[in-house]
N, C-alpha and C positions, 0 to 999 in steps of 0.2 A: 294157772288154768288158761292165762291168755294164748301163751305158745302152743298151747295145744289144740287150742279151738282156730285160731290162726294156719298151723299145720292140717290140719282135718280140712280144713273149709280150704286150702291145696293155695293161700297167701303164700307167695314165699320172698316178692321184692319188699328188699327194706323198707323204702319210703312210705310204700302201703304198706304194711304191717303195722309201722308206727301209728299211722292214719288212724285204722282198726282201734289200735291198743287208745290210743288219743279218744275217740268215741265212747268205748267202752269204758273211761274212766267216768265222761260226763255221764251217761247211762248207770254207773254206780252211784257215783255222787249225788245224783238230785232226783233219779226214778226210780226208786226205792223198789215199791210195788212194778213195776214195768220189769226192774232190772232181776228183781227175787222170781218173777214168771217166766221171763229169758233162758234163765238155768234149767227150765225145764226143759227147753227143746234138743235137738240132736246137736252134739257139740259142733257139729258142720255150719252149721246152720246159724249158730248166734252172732256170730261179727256180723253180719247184714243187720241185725234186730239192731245193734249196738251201731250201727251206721245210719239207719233210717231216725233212731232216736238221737242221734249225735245232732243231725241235722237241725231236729225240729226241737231241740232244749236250745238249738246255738240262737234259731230265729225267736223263737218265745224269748232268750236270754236281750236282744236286743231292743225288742218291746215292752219289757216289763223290771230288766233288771242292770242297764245300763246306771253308769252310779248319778247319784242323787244330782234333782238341777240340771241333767241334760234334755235339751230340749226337743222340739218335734223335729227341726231340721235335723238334729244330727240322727236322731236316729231313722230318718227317711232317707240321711244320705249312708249310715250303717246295712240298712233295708235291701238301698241298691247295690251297693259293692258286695251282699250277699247273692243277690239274684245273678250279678254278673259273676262270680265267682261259679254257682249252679249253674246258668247257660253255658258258660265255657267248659264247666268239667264234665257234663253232658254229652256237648261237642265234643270234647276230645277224651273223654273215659280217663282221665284226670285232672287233677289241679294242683298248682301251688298251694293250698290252702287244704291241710290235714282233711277237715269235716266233710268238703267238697268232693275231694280224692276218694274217701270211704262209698263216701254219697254214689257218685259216678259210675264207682268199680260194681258195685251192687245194684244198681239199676242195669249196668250191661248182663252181669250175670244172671238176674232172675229177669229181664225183659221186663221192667218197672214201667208203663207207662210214663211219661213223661210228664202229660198234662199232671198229674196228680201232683206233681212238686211243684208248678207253678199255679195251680190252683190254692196250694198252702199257702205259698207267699200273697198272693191274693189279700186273703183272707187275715195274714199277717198284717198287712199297710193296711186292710181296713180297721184293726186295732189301736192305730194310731190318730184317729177320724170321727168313728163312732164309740157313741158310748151307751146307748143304751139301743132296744129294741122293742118296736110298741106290738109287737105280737110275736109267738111261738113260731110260724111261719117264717117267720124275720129271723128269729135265730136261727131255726133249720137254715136258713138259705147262705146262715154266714157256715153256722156249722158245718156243712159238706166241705169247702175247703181249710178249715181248722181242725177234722176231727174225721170225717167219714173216707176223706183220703189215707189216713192212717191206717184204715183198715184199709183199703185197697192196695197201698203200696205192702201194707206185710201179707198179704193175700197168697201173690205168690212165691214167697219166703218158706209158708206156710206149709204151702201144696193141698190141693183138693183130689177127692174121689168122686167128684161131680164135675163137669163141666166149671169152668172156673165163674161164668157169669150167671151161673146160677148161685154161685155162694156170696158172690158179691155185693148184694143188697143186705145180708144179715153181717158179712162185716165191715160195711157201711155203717148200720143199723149199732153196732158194739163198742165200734171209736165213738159215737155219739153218747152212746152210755155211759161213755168212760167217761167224756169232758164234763156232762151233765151231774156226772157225781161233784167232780172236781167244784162246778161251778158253783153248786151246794154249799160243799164245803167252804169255799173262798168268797163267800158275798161281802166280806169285811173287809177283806183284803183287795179284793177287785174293788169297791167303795173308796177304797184309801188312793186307787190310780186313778178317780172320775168315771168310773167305769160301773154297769149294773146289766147283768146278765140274764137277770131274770125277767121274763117278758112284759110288757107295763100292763097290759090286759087281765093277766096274771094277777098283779099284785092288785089293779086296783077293783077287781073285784071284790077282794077284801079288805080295802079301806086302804091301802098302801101306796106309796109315791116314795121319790130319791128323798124327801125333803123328811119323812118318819126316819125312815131309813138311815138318815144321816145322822140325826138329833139320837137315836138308838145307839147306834156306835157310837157318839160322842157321850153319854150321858152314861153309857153298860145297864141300860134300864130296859129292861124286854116289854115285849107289847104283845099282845092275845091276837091281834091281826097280822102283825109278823110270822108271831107260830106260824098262825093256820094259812100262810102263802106260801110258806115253805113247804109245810107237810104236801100240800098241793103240789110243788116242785118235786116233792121227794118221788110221791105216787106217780108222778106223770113219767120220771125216771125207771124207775119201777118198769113198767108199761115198756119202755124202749127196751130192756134189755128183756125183755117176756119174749118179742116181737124177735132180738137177736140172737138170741141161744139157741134155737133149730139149727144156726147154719155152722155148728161145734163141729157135728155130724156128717157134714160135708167136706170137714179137712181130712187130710191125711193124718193118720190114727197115733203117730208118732208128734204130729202138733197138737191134739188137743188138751190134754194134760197141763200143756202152760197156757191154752186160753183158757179155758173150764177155772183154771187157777186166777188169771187174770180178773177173769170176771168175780169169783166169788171177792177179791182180794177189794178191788174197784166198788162192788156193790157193800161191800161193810162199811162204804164209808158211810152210806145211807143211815144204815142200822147204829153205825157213832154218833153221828149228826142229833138219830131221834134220841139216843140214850145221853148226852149230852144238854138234852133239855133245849136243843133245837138253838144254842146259841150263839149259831156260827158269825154272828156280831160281833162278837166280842171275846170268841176266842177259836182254835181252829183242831179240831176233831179229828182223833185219829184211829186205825185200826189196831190194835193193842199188838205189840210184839208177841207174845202168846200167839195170839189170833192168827198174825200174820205164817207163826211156826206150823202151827196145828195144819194150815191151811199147804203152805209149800209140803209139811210130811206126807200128806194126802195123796198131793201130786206126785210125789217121789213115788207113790204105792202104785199108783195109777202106771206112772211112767217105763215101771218095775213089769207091772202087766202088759203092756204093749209088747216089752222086748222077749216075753215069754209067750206070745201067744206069735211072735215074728219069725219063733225058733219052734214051734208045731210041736211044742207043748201043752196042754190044760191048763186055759186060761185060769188067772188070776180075779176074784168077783172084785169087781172095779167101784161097788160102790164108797161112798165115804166112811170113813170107819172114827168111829168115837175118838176122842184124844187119848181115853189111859186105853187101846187096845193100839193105838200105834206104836210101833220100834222107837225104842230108845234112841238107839242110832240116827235113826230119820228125823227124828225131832230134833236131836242136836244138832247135825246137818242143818235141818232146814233153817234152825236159828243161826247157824253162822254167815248165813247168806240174806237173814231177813234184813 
């Protein structure tokens, strides 16, 4: 599939191509959900998704998964030799350095804003710094360059039938959704780097501080005030993505299908988290392989309709369709991708 979606999207120098194929491995390998919603869009289209994600696993990979024992300096001087790797291949619509190259070539071609990449790294060195945040506001504010950029840099990947700054506050509004699931799910795991995401106003309405929180995860002993700071997290998650799903409507009819997917895929994690008995302490919640199938077949139906209603035929009813009324076929499909 690589070569084709490379050919389609009109890649044809080696070195970029390699770039592309290089992205899209990291994009398989660690963004599961990202990479099973990707599939959905127009085969043109996906090495950019696989470029903007290459990117931002390679900076998240240096703040969080550099091997054990290394410390702040190295990876604040990792940090930089990334942003100068970005400013250069910026400047010159390539780089020596595979992720950069991808990066570069796809911002020239969809006319990416620029600040949004260095708004990320931003946001990046400020995970090296801070660890916690004493209100909602505080995380929003880190969020926009962690997660609301996300959406704006895939915005015009995507393409609108609105004016494009009119859609851009709900997928703003959607990358924050996204990380906010994640950040759910990973309170153990973000715990174990010194790190608490959840807002301290938050927690300590309910009796909560780093110091429950830690004795929790160290002890696998849940506590009734944990629950209920989460459920609170969950809801308030909830809420963001209420606020982002209007702006579906606003893309071009051939992207939404993989955000509509995105989103349902991103917000089960919610629904794991609570059916999980809200344990995200002490172990880490996920969206059922099933789930994930049912959910990409849907999409495939959906995506099926678009290209039949593109050819001035009788649309396809786009709503979701139970799981034993889906295609075999598509089920299978959608599980060899999940």
């Amino acid at each position: 599939m690589t070569d084709r979606e490379l050919d389609a999207a009109g890649i044809t120098d080696p070195a970029l191509r390699a770039a592309y194929r290089h992205c899209r491995t990291l994009n398989a390998r660690h963004g599961r959900t990202y990479f099973l919603a990707t599939r959905l869009l127009p085969v043109e289209r996906r090495p950019a998704v696989h470029a903007l994600y290459g990117f931002a696993r390679w900076a998240d990979d240096i703040v969080d998964s550099l091997a054990p024992g290394t410390g702040a300096d190295a990876r604040v001087r990792a940090l930089t030799r990334l942003q100068e790797e970005l400013e250069e291949g910026l400047r010159r619509g390539g780089s020596e350095e595979p992720v950069a190259h991808a990066l570069a070539d796809t911002a020239r071609r969809y006319a990416i804003d620029h600040v949004h990449f260095r708004d990320f790294m931003t946001a990046m060195r400020s995970d090296l710094t801070v660890t916690a945040y004493p209100t909602y506001a505080d995380l929003r504010a880190y969020m926009h360059g962690s997660a609301a950029v996300i959406g704006l840099q895939m915005l015009p990947v995507l393409g609108t039938v609105a004016p494009r700054e009119e859609a851009e506050p709900y997928a703003a509004a959607l990358g924050v959704a996204f990380q906010l699931s994640n950040f759910l799910r990973d309170v153990g795991e973000d715990l174990d780097r010194g790190r608490v995401y959840l807002p301290a106003d938050l927690l300590a309405g309910h009796g909560v501080d780093r110091e429950l929180l830690v004795r929790s995860r160290a002890t696998g002993r849940p506590d009734r005030r944990i629950t209920a700071a989460l459920r609170e997290f969950a809801e308030l998650t909830r809420g963001v993505y209420r606020a982002a799903m209007p702006g579906v409507d606003l893309l071009e009819a051939v992207s939404r299908p993989c955000i509509r997917t995105a989103a349902v895929l991103y917000g089960g994690i919610l629904d794991a988290v609570a059916r999980d008995g809200w344990a995200v302490l002490h172990r880490r919640s996920v969206v059922s392989r099933r789930r994930r199938a049912v959910v990409a077949a849907d999409g495939l139906v959906r995506v099926a309709a678009v290209r039949l209603r593109t050819r001035a035929q009788p649309p396809m009813p786009t709503r979701a369709l139970p799981a034993a009324m889906l295609p075999a076929a598509a089920v299978r499909s959608a599980e060899e991708v999940a």
